[in-house]
N, CA, C and O atoms as a GROMACS GRO file, in nm:
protein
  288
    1UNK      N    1   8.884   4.669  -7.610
    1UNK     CA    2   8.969   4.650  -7.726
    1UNK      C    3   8.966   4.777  -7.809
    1UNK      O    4   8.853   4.819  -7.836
    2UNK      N    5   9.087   4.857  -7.860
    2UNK     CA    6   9.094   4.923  -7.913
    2UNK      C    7   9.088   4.883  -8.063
    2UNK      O    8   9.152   4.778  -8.077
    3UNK      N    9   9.032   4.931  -8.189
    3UNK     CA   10   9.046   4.886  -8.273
    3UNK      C   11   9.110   5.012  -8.418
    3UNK      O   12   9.038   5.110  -8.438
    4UNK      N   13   9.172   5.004  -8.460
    4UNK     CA   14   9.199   5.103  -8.566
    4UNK      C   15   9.235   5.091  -8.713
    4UNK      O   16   9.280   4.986  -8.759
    5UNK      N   17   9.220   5.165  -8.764
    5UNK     CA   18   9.260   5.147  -8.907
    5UNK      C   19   9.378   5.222  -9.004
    5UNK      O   20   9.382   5.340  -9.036
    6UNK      N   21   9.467   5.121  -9.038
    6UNK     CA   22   9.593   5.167  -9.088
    6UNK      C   23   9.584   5.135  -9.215
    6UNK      O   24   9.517   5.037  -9.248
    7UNK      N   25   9.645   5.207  -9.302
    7UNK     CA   26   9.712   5.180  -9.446
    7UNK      C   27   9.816   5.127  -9.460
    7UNK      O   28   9.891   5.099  -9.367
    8UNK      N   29   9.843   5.097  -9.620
    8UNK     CA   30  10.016   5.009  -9.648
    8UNK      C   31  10.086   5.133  -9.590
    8UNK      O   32  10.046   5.245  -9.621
    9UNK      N   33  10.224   5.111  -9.478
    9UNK     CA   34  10.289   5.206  -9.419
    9UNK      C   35  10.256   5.284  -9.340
    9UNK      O   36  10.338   5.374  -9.321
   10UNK      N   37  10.134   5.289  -9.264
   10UNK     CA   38  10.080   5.352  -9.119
   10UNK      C   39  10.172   5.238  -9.026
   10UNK      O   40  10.241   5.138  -9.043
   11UNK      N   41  10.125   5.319  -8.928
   11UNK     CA   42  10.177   5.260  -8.801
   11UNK      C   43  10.108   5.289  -8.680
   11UNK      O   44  10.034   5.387  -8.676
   12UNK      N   45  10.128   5.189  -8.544
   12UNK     CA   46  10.049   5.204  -8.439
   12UNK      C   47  10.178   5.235  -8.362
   12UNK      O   48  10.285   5.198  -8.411
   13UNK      N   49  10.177   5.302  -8.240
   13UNK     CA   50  10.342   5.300  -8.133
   13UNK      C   51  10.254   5.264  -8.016
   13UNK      O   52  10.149   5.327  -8.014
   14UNK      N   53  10.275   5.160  -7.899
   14UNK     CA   54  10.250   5.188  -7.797
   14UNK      C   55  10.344   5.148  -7.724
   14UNK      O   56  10.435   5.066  -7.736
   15UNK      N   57  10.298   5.238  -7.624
   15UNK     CA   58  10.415   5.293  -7.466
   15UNK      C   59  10.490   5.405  -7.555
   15UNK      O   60  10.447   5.451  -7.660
   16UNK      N   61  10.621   5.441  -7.487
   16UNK     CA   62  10.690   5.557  -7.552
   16UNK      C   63  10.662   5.653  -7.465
   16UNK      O   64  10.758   5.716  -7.421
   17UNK      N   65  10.548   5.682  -7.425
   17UNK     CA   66  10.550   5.822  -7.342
   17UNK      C   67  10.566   5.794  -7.228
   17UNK      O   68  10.588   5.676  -7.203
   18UNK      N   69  10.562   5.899  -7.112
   18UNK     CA   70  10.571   5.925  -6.984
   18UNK      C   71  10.535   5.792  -6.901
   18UNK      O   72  10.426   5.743  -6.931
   19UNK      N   73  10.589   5.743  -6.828
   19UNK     CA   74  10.542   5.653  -6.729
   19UNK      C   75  10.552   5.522  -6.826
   19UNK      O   76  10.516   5.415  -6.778
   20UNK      N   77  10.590   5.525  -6.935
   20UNK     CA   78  10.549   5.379  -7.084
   20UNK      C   79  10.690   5.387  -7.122
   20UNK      O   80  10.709   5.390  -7.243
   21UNK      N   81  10.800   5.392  -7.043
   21UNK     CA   82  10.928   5.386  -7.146
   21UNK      C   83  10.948   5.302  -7.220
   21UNK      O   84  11.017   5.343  -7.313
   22UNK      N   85  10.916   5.169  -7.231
   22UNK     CA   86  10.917   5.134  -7.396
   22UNK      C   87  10.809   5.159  -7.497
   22UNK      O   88  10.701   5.210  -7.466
   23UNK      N   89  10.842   5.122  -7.620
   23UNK     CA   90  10.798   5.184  -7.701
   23UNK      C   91  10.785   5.018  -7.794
   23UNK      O   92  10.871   4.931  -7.777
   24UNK      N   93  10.638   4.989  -7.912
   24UNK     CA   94  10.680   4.897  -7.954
   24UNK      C   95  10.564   4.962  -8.028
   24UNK      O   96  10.454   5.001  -7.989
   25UNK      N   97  10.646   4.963  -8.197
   25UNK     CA   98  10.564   4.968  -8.331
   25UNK      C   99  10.498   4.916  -8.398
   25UNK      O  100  10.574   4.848  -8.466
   26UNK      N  101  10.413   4.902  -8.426
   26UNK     CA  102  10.319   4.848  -8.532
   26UNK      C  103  10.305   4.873  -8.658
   26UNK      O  104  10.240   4.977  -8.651
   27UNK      N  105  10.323   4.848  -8.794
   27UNK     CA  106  10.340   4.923  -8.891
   27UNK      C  107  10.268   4.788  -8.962
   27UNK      O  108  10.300   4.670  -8.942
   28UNK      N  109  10.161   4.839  -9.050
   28UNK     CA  110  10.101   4.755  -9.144
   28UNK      C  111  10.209   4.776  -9.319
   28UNK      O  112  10.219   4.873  -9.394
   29UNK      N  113  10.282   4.606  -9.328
   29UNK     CA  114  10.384   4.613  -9.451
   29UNK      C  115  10.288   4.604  -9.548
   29UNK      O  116  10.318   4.658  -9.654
   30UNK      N  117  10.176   4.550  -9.541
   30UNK     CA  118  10.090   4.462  -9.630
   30UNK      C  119   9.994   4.449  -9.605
   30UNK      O  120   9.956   4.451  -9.488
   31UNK      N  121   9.895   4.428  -9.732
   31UNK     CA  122   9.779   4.372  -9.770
   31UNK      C  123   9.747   4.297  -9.894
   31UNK      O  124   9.752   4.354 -10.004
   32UNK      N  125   9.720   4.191  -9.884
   32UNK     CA  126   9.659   4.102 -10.006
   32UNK      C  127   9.618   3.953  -9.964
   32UNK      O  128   9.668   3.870  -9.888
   33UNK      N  129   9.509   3.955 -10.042
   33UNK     CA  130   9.390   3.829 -10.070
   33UNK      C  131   9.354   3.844  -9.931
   33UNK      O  132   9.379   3.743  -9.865
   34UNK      N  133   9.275   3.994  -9.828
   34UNK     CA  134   9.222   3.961  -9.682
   34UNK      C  135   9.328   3.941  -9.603
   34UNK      O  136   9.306   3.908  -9.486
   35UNK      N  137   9.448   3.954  -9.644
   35UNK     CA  138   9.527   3.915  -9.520
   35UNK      C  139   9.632   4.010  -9.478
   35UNK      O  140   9.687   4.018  -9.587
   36UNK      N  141   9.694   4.081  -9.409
   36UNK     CA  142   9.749   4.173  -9.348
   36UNK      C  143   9.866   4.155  -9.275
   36UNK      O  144   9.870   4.127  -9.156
   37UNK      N  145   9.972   4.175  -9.358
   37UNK     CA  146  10.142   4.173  -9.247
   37UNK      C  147  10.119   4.286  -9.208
   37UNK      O  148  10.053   4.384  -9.243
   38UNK      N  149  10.211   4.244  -9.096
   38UNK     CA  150  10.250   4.335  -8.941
   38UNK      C  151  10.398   4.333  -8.968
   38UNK      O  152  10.446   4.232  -9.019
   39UNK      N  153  10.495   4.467  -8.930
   39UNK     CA  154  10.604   4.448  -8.873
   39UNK      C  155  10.568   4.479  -8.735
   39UNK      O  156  10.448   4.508  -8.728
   40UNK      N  157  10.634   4.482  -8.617
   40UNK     CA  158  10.679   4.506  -8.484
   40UNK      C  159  10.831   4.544  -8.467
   40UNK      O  160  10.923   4.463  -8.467
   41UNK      N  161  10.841   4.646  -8.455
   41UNK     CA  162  10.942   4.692  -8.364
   41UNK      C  163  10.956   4.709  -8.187
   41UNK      O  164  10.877   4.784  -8.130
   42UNK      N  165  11.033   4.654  -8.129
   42UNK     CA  166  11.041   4.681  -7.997
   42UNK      C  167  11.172   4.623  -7.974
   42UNK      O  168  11.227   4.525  -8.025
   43UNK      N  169  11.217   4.727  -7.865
   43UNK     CA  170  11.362   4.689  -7.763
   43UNK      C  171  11.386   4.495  -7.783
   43UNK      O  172  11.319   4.400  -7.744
   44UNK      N  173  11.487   4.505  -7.846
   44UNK     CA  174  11.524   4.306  -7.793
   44UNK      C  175  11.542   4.202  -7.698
   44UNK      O  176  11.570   4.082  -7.701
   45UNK      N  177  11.509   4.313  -7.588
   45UNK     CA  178  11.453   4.216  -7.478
   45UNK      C  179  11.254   4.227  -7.446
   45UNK      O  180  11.192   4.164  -7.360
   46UNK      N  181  11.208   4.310  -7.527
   46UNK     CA  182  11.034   4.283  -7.499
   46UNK      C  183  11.034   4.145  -7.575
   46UNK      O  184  11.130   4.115  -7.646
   47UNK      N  185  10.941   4.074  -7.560
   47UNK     CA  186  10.882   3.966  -7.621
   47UNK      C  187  10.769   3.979  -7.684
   47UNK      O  188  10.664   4.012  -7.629
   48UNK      N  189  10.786   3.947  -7.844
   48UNK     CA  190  10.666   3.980  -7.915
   48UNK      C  191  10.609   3.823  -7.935
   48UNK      O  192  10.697   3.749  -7.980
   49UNK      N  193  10.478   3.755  -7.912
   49UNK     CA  194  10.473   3.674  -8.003
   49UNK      C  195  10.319   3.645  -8.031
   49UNK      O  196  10.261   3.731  -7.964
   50UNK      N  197  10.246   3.586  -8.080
   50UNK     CA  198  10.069   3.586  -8.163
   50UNK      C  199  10.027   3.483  -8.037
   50UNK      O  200  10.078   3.386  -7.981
   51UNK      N  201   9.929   3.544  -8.029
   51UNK     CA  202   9.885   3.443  -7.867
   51UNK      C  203   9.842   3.337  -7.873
   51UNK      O  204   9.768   3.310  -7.778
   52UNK      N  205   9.849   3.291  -7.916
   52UNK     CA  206   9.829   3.142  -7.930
   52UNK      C  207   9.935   3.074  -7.884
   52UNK      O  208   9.926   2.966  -7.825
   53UNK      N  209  10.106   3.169  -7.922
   53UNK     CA  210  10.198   3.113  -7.897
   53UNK      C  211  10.202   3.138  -7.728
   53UNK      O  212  10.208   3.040  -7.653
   54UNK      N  213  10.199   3.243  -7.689
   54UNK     CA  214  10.201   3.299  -7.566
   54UNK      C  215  10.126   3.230  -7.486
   54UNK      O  216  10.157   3.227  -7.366
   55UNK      N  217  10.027   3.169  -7.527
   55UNK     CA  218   9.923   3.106  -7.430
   55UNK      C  219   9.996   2.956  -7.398
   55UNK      O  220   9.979   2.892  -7.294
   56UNK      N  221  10.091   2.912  -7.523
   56UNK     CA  222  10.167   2.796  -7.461
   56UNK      C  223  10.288   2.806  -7.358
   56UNK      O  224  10.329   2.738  -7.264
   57UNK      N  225  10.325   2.921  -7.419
   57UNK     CA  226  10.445   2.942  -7.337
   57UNK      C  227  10.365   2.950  -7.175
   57UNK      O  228  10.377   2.861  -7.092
   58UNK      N  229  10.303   3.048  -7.159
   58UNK     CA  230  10.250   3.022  -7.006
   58UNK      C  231  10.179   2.898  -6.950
   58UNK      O  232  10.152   2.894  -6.830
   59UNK      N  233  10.148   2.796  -7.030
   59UNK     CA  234  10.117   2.679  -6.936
   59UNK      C  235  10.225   2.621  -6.940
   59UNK      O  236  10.240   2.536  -6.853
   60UNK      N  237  10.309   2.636  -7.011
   60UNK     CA  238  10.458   2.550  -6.978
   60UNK      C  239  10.494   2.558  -6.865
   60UNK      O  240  10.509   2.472  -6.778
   61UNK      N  241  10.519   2.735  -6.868
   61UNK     CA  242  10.563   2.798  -6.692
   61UNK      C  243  10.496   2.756  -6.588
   61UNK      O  244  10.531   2.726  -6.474
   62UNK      N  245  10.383   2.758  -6.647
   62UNK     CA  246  10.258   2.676  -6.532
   62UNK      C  247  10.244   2.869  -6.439
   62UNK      O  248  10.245   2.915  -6.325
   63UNK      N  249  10.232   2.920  -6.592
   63UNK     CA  250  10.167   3.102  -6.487
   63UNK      C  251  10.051   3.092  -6.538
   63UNK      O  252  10.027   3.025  -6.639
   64UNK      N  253   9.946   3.175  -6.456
   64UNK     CA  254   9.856   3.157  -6.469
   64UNK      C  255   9.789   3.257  -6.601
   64UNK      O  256   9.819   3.374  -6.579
   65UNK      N  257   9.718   3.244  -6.714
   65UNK     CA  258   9.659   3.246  -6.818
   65UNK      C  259   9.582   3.362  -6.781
   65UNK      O  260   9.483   3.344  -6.710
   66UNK      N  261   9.620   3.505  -6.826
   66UNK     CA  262   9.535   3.617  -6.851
   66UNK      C  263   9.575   3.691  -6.963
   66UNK      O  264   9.692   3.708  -6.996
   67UNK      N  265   9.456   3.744  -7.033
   67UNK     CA  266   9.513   3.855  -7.175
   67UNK      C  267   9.477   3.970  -7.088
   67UNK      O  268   9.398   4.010  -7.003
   68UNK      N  269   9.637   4.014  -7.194
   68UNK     CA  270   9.719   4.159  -7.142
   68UNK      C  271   9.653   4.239  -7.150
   68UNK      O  272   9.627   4.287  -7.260
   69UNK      N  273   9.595   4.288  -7.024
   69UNK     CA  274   9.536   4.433  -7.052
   69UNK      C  275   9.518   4.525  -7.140
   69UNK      O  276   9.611   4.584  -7.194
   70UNK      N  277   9.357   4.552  -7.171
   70UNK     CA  278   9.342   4.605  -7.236
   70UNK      C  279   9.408   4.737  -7.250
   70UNK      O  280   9.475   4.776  -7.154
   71UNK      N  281   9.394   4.842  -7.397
   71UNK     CA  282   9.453   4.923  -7.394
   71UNK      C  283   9.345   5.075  -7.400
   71UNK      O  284   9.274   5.080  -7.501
   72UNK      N  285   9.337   5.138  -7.348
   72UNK     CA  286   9.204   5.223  -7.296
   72UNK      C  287   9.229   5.325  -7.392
   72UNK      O  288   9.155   5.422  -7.400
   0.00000   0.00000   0.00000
């Protein structure tokens, strides 16, 4: 697990480069009372969603349940 630290208006990008043609942003909007908005930017066909949701969506499909590779 990569872990990092952003300010109000930093941002994370991953993919974008060579061999990663998409690209999907991370930008911290917020902070208050401990708690932290996210925007996400990415192409409108990636699928963004908080895994909890993701973890339903794949037993629906009935695919089998792994978190997405880590990011090195």
């Amino acid at each position: 697990m990569l872990v990092l630290s952003r300010k109000n208006d930093e941002a994370v990008v991953v993919g974008g480069a060579a061999g990663f043609e998409r690209m999907i942003k991370i930008t911290v909007v917020g902070v208050k009372n401990g708690r932290v908005s996210l925007g996400f930017e990415a192409d409108a066909d990636v699928p963004v969603n908080r895994f909890e949701v993701w973890e339903r969506i794949c037993s629906e499909t009935r695919q089998p349940l792994q978190d997405p590779e880590p990011i090195a």
